[in-house]
MIGUKE-259008 format. One record per atom (N, C-alpha, C, CB): x, y, z; residue in one letter; atom name. Coordinates in steps of 0.02 Angstrom, whole numbers, plus 50000, padded with zeros to 5 digits. Each point is the difference from the previous one (the first is absolute). Glycine has a CB too. Layout:
% residues N
X Y Z a CA
...
//
This chain:
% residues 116
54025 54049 54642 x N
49956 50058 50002 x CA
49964 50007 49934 x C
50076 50056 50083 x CB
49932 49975 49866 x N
49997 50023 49924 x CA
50015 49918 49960 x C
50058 50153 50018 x CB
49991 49813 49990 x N
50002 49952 49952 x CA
49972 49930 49998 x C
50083 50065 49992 x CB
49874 49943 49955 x N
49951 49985 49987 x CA
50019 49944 49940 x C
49940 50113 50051 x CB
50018 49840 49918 x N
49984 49971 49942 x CA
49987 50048 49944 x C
49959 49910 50067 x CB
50048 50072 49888 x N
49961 50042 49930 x CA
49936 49978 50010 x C
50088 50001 49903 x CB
49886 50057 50067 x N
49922 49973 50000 x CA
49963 50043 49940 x C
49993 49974 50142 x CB
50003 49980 49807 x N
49963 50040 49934 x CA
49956 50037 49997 x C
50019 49933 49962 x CB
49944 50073 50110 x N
49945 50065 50017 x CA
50026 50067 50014 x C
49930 49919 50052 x CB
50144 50082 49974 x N
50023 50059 50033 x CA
50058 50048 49947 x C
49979 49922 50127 x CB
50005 50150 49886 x N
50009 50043 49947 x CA
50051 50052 50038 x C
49876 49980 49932 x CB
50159 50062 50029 x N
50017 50069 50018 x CA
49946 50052 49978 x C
50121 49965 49989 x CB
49857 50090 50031 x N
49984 50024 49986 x CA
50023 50082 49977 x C
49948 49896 50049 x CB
50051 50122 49920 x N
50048 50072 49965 x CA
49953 50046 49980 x C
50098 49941 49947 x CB
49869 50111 50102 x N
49968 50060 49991 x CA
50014 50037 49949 x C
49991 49996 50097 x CB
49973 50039 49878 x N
49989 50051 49936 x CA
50051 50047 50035 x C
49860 49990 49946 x CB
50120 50018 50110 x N
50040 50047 50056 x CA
50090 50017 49967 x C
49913 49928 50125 x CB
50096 50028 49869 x N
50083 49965 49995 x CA
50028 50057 49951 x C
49982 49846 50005 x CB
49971 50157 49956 x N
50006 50028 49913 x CA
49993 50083 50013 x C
49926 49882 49922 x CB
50019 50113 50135 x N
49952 50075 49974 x CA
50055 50059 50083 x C
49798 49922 49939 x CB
50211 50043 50058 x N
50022 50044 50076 x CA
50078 49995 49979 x C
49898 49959 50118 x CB
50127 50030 49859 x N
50081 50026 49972 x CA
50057 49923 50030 x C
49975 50180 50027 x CB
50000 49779 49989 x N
50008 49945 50071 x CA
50053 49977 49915 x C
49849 49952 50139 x CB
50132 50024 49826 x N
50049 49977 49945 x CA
50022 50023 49958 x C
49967 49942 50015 x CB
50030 50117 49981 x N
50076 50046 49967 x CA
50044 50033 50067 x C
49926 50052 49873 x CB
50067 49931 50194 x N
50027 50021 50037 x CA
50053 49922 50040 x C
49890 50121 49995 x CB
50086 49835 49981 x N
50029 49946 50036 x CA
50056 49961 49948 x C
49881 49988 50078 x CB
50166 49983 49949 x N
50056 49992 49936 x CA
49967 49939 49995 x C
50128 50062 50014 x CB
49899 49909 49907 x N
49961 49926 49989 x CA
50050 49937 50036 x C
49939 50046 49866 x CB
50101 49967 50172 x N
50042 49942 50034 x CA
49963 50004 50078 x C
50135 50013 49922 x CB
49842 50040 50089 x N
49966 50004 50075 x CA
49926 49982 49970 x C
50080 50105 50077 x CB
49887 49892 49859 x N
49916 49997 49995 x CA
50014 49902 50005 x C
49937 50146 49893 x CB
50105 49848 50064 x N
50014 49907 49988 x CA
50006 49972 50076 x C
50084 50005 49875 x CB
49950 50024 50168 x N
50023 49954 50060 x CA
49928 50007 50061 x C
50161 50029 49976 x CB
49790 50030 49992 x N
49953 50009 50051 x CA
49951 49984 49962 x C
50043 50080 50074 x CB
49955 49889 49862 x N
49916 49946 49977 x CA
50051 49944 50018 x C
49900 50051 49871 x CB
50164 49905 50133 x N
50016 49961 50039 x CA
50007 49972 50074 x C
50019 50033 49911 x CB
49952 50028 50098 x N
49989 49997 50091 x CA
49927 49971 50023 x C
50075 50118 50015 x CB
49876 49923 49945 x N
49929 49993 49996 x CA
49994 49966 49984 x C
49970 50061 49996 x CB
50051 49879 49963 x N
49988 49924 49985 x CA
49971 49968 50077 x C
50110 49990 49895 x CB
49954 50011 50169 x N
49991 49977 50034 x CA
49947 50030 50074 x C
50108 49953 49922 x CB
49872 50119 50054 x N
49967 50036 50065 x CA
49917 49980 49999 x C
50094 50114 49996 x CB
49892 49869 50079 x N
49935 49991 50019 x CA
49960 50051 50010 x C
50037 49918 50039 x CB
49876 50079 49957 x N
49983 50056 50015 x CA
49995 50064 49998 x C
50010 49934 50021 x CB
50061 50083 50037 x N
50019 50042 50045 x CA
50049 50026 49970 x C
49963 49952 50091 x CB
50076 50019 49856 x N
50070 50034 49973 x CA
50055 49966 50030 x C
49954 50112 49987 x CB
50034 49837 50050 x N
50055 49979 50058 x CA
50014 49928 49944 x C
49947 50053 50160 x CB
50141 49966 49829 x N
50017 49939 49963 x CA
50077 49984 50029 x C
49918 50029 49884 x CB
50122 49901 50107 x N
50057 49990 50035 x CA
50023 49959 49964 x C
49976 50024 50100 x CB
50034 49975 49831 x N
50057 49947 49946 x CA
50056 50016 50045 x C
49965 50011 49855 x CB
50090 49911 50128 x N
50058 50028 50031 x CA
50034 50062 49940 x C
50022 49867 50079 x CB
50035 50170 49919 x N
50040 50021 49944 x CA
50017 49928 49964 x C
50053 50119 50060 x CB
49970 49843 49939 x N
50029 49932 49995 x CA
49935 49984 49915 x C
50051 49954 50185 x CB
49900 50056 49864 x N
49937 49983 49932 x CA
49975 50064 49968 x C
49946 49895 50062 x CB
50080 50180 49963 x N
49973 50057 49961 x CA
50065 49989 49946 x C
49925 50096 50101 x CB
50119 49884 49907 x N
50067 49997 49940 x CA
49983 49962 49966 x C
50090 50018 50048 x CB
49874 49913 49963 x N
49990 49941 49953 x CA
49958 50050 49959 x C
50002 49872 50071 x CB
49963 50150 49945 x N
49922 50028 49971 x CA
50026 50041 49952 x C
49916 50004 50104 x CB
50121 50060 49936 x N
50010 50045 49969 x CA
50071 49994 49934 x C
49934 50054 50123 x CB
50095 49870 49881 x N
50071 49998 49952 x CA
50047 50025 50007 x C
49954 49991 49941 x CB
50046 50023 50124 x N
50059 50055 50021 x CA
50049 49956 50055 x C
49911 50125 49988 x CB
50137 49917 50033 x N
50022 49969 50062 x CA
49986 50017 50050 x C
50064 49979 49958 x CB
49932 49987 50113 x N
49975 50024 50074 x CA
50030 50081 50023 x C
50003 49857 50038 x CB
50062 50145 49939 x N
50040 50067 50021 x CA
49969 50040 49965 x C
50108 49968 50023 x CB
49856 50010 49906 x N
49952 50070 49981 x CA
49926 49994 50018 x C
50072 50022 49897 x CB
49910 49931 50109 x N
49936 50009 50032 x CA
50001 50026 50066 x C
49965 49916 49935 x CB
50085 50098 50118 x N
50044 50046 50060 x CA
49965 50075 49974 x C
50145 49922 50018 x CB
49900 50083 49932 x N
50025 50077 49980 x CA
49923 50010 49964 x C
50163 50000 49973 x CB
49792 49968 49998 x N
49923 50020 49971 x CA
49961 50020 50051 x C
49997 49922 49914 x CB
49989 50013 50141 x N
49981 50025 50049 x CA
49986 50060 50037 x C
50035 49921 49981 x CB
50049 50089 50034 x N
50016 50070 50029 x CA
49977 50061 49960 x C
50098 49945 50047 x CB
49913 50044 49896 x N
49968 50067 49953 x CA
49935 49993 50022 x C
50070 50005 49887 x CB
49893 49966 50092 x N
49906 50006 50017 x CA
49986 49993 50057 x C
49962 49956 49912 x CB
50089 50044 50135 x N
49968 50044 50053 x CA
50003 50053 50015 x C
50003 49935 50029 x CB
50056 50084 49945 x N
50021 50073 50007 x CA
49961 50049 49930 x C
50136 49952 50067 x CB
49825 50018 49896 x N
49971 50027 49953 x CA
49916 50034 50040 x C
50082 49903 49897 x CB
49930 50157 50088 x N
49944 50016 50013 x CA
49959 50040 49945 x C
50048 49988 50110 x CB
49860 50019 49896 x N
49982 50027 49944 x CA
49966 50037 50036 x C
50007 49929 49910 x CB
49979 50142 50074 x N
49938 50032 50021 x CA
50023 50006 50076 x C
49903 49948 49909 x CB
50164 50051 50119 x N
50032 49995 50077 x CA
49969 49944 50046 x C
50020 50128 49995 x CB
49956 49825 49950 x N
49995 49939 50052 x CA
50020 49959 49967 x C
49919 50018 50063 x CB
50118 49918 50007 x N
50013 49926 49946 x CA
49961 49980 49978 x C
50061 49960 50041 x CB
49954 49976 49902 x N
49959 49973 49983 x CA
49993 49911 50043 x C
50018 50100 49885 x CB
50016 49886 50165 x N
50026 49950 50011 x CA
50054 50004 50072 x C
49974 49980 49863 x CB
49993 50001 50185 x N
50044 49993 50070 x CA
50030 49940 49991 x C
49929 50059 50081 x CB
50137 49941 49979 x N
50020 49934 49997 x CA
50027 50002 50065 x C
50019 49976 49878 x CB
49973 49953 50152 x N
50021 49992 50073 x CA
50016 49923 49992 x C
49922 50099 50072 x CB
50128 49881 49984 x N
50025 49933 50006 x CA
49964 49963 50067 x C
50121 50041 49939 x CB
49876 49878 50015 x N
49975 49945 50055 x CA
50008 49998 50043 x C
49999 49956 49959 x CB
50004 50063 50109 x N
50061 49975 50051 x CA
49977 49931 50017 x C
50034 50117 50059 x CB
49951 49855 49933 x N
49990 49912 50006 x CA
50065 49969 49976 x C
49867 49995 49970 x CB
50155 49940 50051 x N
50059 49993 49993 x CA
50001 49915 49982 x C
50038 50116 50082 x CB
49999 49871 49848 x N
49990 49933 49974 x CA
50059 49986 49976 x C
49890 50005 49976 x CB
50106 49927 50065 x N
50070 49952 49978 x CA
50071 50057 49986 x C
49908 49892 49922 x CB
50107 50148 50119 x N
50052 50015 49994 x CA
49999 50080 49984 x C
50028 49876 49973 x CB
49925 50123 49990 x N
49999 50096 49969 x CA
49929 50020 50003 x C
50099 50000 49898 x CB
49919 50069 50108 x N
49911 50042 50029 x CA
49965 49987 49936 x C
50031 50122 50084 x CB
49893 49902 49925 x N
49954 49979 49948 x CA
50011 50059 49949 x C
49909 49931 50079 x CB
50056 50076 49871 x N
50007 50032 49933 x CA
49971 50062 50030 x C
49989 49902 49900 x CB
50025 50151 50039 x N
49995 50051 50017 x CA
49911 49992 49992 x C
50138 50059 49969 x CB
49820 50011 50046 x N
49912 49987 49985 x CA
49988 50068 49967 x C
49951 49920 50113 x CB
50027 50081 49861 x N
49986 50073 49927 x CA
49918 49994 50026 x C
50101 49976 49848 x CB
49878 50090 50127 x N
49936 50017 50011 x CA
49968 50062 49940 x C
50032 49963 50137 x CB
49943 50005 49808 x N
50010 50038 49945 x CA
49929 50030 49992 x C
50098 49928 49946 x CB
49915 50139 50057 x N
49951 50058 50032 x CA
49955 50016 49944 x C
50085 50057 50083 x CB
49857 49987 49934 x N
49956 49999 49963 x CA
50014 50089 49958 x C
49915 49891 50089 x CB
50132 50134 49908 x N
50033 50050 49954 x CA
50023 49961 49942 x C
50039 50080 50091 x CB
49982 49856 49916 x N
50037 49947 49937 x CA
49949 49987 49951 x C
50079 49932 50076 x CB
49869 50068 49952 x N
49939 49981 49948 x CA
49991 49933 49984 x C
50017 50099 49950 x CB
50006 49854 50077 x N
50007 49934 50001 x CA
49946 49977 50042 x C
50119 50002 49980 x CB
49859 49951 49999 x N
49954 49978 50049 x CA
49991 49911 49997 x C
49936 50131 49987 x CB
50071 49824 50036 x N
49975 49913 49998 x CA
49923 50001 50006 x C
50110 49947 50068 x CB
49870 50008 49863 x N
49919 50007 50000 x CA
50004 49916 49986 x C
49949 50146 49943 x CB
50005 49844 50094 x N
49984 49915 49991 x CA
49903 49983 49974 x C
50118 49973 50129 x CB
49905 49989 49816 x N
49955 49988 49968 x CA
49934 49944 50011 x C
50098 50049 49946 x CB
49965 49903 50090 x N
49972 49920 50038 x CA
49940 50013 50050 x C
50129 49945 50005 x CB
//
């Protein structure tokens, strides 16, 4: 779906918004790190699907905490909305269901801008 090649044209993008609307003195910095690590991999649309397996590589952590990060930023809300849905693959590979699929909303202020 989302995983993709690197591609030296393609960016995160991080609104003024982030700063000016309270979005980052309101968000803890272990939930801001794991959600510009998410947006690495989201298209478009916000729709991204690392396994945990590679948000732990990424993030230096272990899978059981990239579990427990997860779960916080979703349950994190700002302004009474998430910043970030999450729903599972039901497609089914070699043995175990597909990865979970995040959809990282436009309250996050994040955005993928491609340059190419």
């Amino acid at each position: 779906m989302s995983r993709r090649k690197e591609s030296p044209g393609l960016f995160v993008k991080l609104y003024q918004k982030a700063r000016t609307s309270g979005l980052l003195g309101k968000i803890s910095s272990r939930n801001w790190k794991t959600l510009c690590v998410l947006a690495t991999y989201m298209n478009r649309e916000g729709v991204c699907n690392p396994s945990q397996a590679q948000l732990a590589k990424d993030l230096g952590v272990s899978r059981s905490t990239v579990s427990r990060r997860i779960k916080d930023l979703t349950n994190f809300r700002f302004k009474g909305l998430p910043i970030i849905e999450i729903s599972k693959d039901n497609r089914y590979f070699g043995g175990q269901h597909g990865a979970n699929v995040y959809v990282i909303l436009k309250n996050s202020c994040l955005q993928i801008f491609d340059v190419s």
